[in-house]
N, CA and C atoms as an extended XYZ file, in Angstrom:
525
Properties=species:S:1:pos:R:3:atomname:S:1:resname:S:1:resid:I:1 pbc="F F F"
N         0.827       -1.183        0.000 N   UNK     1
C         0.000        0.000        0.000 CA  UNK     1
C         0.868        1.242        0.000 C   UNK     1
N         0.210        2.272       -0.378 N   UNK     2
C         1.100        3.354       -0.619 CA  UNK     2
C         0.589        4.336        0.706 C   UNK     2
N         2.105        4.802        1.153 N   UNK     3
C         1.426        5.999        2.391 CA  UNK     3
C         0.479        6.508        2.049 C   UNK     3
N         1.237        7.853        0.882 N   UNK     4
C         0.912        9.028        0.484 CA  UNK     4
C        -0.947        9.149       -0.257 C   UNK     4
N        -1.047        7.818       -0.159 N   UNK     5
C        -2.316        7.310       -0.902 CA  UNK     5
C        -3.608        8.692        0.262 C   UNK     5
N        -3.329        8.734        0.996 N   UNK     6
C        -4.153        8.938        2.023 CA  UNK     6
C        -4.101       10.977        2.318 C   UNK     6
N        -4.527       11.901        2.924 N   UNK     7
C        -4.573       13.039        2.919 CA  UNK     7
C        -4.036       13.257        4.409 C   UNK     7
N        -3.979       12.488        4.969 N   UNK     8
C        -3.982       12.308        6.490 CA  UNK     8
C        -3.717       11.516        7.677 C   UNK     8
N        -2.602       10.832        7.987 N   UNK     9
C        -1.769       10.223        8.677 CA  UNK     9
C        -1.804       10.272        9.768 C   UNK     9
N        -2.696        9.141       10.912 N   UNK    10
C        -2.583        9.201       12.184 CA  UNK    10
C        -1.158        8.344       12.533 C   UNK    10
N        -0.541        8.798       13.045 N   UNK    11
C         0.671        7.638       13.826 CA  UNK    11
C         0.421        7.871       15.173 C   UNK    11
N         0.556        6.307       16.022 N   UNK    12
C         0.884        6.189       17.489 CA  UNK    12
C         2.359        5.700       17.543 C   UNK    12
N         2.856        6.250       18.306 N   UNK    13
C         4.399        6.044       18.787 CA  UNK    13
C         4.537        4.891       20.436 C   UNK    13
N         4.825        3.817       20.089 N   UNK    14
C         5.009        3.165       21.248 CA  UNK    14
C         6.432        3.103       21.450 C   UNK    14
N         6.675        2.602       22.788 N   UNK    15
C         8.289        2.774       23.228 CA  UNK    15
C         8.889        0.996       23.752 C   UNK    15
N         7.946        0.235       23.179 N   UNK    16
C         8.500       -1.184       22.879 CA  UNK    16
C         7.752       -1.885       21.770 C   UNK    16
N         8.498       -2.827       21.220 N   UNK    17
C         8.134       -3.710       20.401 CA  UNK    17
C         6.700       -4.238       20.239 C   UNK    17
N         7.017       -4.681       21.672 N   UNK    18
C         5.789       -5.901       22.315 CA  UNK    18
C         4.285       -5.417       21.762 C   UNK    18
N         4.310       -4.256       22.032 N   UNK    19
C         3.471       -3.102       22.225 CA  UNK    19
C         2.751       -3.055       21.189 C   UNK    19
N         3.636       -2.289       19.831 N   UNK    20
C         3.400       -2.706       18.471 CA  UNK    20
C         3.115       -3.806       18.156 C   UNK    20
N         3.119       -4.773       18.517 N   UNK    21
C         3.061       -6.254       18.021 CA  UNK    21
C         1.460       -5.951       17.932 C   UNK    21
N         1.289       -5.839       19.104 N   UNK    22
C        -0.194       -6.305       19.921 CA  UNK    22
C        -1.003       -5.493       19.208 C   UNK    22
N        -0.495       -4.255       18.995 N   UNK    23
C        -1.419       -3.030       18.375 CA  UNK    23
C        -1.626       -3.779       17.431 C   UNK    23
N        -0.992       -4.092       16.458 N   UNK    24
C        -0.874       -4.350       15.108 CA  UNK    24
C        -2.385       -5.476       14.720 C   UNK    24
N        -2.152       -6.458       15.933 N   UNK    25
C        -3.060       -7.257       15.864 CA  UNK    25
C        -4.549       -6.559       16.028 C   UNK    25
N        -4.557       -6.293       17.335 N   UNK    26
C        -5.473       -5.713       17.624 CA  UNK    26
C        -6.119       -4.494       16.440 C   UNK    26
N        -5.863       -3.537       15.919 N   UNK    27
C        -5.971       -3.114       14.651 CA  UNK    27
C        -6.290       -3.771       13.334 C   UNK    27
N        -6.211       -4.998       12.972 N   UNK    28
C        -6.738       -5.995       12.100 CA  UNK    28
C        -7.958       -6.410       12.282 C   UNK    28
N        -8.222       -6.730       14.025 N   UNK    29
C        -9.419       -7.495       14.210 CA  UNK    29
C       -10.503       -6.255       14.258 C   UNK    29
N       -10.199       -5.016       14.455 N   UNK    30
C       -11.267       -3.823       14.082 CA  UNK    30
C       -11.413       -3.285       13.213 C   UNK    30
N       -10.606       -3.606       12.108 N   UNK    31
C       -10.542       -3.156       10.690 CA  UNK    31
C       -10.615       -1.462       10.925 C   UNK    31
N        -9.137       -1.481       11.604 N   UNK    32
C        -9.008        0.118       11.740 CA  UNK    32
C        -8.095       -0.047        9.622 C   UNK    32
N        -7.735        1.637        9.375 N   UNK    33
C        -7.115        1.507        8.598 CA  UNK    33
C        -5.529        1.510        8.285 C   UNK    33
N        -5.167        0.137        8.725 N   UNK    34
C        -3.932        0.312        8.961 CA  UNK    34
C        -2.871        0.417        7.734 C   UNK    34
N        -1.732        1.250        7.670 N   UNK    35
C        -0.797        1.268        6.435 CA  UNK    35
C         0.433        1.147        6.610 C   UNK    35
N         1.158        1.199        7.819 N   UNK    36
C         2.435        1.016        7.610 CA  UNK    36
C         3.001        0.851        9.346 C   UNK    36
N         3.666        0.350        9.422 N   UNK    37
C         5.115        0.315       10.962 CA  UNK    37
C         5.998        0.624       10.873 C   UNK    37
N         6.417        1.724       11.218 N   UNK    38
C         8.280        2.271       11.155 CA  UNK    38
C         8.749        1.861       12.200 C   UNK    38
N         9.679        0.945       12.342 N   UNK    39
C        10.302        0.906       13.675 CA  UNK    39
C        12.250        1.300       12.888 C   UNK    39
N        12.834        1.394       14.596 N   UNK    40
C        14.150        1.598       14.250 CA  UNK    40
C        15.166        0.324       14.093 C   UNK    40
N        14.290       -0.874       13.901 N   UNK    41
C        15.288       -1.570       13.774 CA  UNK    41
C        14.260       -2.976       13.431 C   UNK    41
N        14.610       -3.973       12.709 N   UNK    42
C        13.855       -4.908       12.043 CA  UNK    42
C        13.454       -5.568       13.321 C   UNK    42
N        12.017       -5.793       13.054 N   UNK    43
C        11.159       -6.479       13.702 CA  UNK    43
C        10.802       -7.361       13.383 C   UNK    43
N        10.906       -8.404       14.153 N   UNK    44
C        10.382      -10.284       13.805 CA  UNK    44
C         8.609      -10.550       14.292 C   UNK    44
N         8.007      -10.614       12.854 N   UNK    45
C         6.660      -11.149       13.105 CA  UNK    45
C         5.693       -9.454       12.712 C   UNK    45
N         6.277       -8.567       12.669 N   UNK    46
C         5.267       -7.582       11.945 CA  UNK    46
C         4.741       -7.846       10.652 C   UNK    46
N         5.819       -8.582        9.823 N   UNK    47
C         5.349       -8.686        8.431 CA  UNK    47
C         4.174      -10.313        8.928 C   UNK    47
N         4.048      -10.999        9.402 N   UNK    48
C         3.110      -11.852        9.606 CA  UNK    48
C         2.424      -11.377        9.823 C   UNK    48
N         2.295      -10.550       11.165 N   UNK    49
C         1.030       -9.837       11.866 CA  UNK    49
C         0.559       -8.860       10.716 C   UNK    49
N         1.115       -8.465        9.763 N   UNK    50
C         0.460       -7.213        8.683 CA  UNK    50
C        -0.120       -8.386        7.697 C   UNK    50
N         0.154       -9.514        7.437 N   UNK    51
C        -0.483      -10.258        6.821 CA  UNK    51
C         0.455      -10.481        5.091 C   UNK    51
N         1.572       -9.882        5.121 N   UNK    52
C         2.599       -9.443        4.097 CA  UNK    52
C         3.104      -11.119        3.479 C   UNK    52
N         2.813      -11.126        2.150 N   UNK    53
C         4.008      -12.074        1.670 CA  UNK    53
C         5.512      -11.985        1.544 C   UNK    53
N         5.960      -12.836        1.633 N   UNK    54
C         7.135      -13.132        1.781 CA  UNK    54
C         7.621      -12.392        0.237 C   UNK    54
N         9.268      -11.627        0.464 N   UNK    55
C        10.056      -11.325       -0.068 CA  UNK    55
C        10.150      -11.879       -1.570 C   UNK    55
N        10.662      -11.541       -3.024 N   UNK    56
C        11.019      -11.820       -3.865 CA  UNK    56
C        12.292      -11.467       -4.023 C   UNK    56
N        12.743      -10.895       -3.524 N   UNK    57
C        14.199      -10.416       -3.360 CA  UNK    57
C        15.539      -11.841       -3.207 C   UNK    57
N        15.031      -12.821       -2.664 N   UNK    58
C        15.521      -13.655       -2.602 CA  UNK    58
C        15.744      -14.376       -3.603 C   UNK    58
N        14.942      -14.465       -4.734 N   UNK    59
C        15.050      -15.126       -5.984 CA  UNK    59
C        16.010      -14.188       -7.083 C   UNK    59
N        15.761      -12.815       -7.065 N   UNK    60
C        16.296      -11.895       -7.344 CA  UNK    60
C        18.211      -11.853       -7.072 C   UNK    60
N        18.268      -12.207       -5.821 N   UNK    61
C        19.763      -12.579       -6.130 CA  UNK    61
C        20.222      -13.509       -6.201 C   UNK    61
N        19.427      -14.996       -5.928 N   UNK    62
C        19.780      -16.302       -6.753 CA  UNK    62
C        20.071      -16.190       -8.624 C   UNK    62
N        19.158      -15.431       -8.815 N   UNK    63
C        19.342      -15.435      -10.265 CA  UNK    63
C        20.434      -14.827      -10.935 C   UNK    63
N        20.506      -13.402      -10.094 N   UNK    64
C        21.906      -12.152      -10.092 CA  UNK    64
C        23.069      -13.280      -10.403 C   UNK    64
N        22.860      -13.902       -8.856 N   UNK    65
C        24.394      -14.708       -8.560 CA  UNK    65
C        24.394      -15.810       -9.744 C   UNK    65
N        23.740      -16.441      -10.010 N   UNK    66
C        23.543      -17.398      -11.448 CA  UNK    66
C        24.233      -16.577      -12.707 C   UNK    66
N        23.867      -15.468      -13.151 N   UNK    67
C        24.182      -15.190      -14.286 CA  UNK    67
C        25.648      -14.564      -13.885 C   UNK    67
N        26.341      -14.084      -12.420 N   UNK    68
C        27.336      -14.066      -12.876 CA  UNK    68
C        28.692      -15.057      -12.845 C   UNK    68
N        27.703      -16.187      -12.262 N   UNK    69
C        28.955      -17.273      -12.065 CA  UNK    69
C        29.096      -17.969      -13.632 C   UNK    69
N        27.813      -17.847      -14.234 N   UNK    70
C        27.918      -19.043      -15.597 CA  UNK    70
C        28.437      -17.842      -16.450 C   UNK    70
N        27.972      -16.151      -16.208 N   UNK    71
C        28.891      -15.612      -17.330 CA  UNK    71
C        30.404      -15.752      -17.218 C   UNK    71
N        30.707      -15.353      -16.023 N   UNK    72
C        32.694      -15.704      -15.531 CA  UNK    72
C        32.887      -17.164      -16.065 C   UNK    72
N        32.296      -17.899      -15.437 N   UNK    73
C        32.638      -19.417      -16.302 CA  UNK    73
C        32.571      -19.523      -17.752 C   UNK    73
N        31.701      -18.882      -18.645 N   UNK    74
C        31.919      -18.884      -19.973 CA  UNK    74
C        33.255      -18.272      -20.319 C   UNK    74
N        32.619      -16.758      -20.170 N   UNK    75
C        34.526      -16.332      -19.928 CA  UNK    75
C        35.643      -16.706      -20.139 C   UNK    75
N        35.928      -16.962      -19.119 N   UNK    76
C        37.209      -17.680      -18.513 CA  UNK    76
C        37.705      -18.985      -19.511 C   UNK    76
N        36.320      -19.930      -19.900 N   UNK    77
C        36.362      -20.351      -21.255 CA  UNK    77
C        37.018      -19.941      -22.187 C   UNK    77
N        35.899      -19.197      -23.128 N   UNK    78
C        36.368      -18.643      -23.910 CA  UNK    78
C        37.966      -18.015      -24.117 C   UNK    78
N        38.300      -17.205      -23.166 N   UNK    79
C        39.436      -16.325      -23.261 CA  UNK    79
C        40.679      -17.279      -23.172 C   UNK    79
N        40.411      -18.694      -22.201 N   UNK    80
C        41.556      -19.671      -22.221 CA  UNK    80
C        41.515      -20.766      -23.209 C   UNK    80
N        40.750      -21.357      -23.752 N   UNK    81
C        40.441      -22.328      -24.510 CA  UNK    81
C        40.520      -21.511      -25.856 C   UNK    81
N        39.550      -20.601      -26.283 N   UNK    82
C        38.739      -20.616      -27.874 CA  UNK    82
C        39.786      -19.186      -28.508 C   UNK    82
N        39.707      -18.120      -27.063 N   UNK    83
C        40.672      -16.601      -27.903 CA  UNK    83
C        42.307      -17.158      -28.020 C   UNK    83
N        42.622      -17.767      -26.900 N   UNK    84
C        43.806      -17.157      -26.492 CA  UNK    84
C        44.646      -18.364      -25.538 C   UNK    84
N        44.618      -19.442      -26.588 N   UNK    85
C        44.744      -21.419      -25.725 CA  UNK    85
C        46.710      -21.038      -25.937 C   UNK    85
N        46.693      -21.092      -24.163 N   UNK    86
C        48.227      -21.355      -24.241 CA  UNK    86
C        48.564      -22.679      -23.644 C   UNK    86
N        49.883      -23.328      -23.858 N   UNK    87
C        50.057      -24.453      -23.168 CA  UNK    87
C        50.844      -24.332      -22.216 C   UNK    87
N        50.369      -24.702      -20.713 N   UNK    88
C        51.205      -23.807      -19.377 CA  UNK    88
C        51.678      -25.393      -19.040 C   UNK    88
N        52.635      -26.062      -19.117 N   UNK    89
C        53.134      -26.990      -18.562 CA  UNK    89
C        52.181      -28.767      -18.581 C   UNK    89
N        51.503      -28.389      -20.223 N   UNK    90
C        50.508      -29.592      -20.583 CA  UNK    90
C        49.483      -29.528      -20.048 C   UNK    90
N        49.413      -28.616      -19.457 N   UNK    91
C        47.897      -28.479      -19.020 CA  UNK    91
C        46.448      -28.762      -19.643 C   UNK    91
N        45.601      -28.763      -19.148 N   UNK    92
C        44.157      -28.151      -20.102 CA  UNK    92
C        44.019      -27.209      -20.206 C   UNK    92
N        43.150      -26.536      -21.348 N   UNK    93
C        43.053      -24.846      -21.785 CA  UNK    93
C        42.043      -25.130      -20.621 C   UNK    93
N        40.841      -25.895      -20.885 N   UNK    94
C        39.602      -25.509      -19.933 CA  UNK    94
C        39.079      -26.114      -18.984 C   UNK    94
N        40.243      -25.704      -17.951 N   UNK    95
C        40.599      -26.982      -16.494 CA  UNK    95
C        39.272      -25.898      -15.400 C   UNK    95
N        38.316      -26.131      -15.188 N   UNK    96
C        37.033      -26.163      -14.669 CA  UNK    96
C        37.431      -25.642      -12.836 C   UNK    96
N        38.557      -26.641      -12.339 N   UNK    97
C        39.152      -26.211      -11.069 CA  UNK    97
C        39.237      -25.140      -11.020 C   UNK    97
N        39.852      -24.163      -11.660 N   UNK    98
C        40.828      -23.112      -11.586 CA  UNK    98
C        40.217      -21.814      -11.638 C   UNK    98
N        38.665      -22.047      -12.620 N   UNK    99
C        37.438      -21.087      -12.786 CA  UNK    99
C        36.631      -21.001      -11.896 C   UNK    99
N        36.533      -21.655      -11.034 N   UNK   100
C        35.799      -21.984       -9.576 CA  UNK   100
C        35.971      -20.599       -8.937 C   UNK   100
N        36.936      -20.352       -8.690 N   UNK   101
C        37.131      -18.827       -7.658 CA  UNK   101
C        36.972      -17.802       -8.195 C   UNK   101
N        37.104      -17.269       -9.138 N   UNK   102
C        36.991      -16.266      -10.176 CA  UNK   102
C        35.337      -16.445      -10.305 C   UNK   102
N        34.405      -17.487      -10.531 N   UNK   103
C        33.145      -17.671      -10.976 CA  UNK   103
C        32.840      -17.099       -9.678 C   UNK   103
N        33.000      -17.705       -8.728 N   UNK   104
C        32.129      -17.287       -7.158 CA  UNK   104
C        31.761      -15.977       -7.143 C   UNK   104
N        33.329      -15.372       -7.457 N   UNK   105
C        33.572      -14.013       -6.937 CA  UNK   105
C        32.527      -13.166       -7.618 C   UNK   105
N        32.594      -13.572       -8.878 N   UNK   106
C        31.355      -12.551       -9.883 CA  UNK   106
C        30.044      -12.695       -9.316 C   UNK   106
N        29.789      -14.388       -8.874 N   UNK   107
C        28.417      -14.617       -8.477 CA  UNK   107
C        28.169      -13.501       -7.428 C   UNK   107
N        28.952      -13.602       -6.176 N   UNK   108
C        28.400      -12.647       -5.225 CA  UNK   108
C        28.582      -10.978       -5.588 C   UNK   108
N        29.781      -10.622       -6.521 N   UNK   109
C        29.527       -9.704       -7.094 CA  UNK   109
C        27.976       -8.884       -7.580 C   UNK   109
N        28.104       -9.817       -8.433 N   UNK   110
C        26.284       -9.374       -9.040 CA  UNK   110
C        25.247       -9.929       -8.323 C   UNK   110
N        25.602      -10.852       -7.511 N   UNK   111
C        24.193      -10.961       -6.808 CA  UNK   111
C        23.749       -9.588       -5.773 C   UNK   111
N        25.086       -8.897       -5.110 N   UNK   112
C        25.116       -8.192       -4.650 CA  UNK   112
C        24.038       -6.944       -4.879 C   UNK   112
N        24.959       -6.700       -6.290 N   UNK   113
C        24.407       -5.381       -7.007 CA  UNK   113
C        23.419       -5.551       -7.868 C   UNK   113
N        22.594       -6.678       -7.975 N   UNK   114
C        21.252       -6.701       -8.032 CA  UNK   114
C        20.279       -6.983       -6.831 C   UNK   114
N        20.617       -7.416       -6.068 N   UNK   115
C        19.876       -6.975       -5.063 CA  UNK   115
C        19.509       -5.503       -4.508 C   UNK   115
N        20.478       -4.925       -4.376 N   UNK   116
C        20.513       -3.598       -4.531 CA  UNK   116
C        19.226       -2.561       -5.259 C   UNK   116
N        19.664       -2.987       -6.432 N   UNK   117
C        19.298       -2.461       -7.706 CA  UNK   117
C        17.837       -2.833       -7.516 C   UNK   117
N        17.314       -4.151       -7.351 N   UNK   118
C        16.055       -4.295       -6.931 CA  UNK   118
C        15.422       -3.846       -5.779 C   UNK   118
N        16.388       -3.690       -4.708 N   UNK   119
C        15.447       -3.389       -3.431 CA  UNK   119
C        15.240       -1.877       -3.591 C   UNK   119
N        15.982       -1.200       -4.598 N   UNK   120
C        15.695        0.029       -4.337 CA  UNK   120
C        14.549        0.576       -5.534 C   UNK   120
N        14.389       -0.456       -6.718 N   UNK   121
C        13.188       -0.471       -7.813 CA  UNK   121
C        12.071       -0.384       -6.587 C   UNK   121
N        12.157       -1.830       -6.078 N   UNK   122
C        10.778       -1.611       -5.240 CA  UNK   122
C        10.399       -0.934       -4.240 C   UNK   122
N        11.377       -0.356       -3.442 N   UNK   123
C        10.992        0.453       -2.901 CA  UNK   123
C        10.745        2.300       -2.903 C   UNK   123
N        11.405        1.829       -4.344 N   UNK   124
C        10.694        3.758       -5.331 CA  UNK   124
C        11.680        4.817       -4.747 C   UNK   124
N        12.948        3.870       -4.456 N   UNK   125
C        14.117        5.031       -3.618 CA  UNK   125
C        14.812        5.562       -5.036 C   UNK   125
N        15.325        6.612       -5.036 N   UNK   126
C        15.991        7.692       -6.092 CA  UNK   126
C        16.708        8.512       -5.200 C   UNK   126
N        17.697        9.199       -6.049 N   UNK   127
C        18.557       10.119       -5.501 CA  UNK   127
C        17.350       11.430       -5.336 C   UNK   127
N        17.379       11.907       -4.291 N   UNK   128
C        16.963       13.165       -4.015 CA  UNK   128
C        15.302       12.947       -3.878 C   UNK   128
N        14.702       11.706       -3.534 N   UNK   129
C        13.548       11.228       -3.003 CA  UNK   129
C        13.324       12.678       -2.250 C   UNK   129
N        12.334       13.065       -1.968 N   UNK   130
C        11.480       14.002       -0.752 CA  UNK   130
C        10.806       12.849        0.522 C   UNK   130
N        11.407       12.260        1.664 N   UNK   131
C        10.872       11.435        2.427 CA  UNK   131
C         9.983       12.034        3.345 C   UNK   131
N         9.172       12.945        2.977 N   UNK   132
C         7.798       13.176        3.370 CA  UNK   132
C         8.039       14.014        5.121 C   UNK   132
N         7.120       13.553        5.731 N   UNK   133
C         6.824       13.838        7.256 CA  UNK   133
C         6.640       12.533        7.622 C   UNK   133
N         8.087       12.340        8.847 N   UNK   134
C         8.054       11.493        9.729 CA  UNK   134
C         7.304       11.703       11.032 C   UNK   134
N         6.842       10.629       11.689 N   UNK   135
C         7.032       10.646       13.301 CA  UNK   135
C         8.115       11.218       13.468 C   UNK   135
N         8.338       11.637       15.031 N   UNK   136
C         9.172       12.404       15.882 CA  UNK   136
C         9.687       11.278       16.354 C   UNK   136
N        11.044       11.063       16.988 N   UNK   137
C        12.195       10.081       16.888 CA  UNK   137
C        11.894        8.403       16.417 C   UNK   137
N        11.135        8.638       15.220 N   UNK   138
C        10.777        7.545       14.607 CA  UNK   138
C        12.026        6.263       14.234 C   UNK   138
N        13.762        6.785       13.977 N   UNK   139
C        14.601        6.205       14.072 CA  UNK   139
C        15.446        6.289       14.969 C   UNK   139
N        15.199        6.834       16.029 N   UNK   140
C        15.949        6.681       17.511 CA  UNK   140
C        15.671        5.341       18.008 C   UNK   140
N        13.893        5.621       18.738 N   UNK   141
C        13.816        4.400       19.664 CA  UNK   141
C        12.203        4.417       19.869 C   UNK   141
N        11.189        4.738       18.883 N   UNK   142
C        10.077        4.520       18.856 CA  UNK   142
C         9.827        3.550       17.266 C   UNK   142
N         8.763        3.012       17.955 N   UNK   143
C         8.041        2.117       17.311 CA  UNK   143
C         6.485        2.867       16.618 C   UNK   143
N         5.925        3.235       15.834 N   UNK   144
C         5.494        3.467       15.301 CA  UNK   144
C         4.220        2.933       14.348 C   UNK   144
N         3.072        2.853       14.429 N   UNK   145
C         2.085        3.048       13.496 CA  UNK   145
C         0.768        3.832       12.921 C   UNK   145
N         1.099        3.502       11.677 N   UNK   146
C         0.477        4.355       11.065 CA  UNK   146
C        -1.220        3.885       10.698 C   UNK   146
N        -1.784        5.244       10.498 N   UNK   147
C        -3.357        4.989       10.561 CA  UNK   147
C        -3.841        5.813        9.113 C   UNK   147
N        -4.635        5.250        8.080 N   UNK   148
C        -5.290        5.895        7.617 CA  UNK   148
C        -6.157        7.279        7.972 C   UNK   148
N        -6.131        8.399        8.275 N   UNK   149
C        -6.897        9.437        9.302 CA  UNK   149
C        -8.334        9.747        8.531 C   UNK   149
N        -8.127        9.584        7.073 N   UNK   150
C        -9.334       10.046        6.130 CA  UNK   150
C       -10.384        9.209        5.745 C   UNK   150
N       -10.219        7.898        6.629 N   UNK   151
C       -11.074        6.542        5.378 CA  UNK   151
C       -11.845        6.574        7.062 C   UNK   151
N       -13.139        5.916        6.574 N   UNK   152
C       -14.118        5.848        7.656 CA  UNK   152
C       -13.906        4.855        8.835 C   UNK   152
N       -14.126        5.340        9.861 N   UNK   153
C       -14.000        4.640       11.138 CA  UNK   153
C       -12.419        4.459       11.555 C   UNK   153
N       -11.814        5.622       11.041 N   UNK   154
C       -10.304        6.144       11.494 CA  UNK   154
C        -9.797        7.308       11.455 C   UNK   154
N       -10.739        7.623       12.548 N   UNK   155
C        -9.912        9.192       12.766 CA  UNK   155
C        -9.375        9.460       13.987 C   UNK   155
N        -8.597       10.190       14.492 N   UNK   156
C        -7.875       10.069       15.652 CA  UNK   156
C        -8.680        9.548       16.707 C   UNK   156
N        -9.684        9.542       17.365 N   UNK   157
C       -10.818        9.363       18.518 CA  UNK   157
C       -10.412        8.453       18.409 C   UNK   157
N       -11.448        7.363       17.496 N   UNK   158
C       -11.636        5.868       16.961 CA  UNK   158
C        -9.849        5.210       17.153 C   UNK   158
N        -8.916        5.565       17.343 N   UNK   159
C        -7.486        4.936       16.791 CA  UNK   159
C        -6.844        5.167       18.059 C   UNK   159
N        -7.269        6.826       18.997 N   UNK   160
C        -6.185        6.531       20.414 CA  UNK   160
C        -7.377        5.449       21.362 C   UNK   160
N        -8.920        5.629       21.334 N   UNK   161
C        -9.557        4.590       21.972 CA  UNK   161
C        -9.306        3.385       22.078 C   UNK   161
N        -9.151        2.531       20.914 N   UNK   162
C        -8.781        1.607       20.561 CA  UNK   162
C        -7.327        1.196       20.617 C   UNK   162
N        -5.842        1.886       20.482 N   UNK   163
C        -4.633        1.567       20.984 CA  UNK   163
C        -4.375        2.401       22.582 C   UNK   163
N        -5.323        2.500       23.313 N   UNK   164
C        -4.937        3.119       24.834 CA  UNK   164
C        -4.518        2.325       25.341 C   UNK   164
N        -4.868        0.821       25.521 N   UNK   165
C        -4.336       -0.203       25.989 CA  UNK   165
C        -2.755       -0.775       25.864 C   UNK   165
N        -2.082       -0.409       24.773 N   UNK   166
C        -1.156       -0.972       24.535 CA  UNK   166
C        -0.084        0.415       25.046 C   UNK   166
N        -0.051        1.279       25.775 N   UNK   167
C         0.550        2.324       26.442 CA  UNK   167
C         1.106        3.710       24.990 C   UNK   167
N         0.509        4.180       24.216 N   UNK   168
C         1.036        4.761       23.557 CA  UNK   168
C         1.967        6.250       23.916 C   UNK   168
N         2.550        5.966       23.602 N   UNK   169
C         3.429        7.046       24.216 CA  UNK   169
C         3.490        8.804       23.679 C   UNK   169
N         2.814        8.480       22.369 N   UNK   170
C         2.027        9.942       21.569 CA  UNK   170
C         1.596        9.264       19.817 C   UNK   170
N         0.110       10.512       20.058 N   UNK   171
C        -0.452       10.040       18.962 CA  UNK   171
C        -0.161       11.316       18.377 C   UNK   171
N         0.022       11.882       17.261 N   UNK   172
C        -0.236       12.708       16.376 CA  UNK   172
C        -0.643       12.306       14.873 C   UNK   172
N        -0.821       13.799       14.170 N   UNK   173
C        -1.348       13.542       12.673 CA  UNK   173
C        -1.067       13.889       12.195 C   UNK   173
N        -0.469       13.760       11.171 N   UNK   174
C         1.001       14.549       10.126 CA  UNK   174
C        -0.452       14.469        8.587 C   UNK   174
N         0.273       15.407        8.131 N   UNK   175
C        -1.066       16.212        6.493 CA  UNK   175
C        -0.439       14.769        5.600 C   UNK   175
């Protein structure tokens, strides 16, 4: 879902995890409008509790790392065997051992820098992005969620009533 989709952004700021967890849930089973969790540091089980599929990113650099181990291995081919076949002490031109380390290296090379390259496609990052209006020490040491403020049956009332329980530590509403 997209933040910006919305005119009006409730966030509650909690000051543990746990906290958020619970909100999170609790917010599903009332069909508040929930859109997003900033926390300062990766959280285990939000993406379950948001109901999120699992990553593609992972296939994304299996494949990266694939194309650059079999391109270095062609390579390395080519340039010893087919361009440029010398004979180093009877050797084989295209002794398979020897391409092994050189192949790796490219694999994690490019798996690297497509991962990259993808995580930042999907997540719509660019040089000189405008990252909007945050919560207030949203990457210090608060935990964070966000509320639809404009869609029905979520407007601030309806959202601190309903997360009072889980100790929020401040609600505000960013435009």
């Amino acid at each position: 879902m997209k933040i910006s989709a919305c005119t009006e952004k409730v966030c509650v700021s909690f000051a543990r995890e746990c906290d958020l967890l619970a909100a999170i849930q609790v917010a599903k089973q009332e069909g508040l409008p929930l859109l997003d969790a900033l926390t300062p540091y990766p959280v285990h089980g939000v993406e379950t509790a948001f109901g999120w599929k699992s990553s593609r990113l992972t296939w994304v650099c299996f494949i990266c790392g694939m194309i650059g181990a079999v391109g270095m291995l062609w390579f390395q081919h080519w340039s010893a065997a087919v361009s440029w076949p010398l004979d180093v002490g009877g050797k084989p031109w295209n002794s398979l051992p020897s391409d092994i380390p050189v192949a790796f290296e490219a694999a994690v090379l490019l798996a690297a820098f497509g991962s990259v390259a993808a995580l930042f496609v999907a997540c719509r990052l660019r040089p000189g992005k405008d990252p909007g209006d945050l919560p207030s020490r949203v990457t210090n040491d608060r935990f964070v969620l966000i509320f639809s403020g404009d869609s029905p049956g979520g407007g601030q009332a309806n959202i601190e009533v309903a997360m009072q329980s889980f100790h929020p530590v401040e609600v505000q509403t960013l435009p």
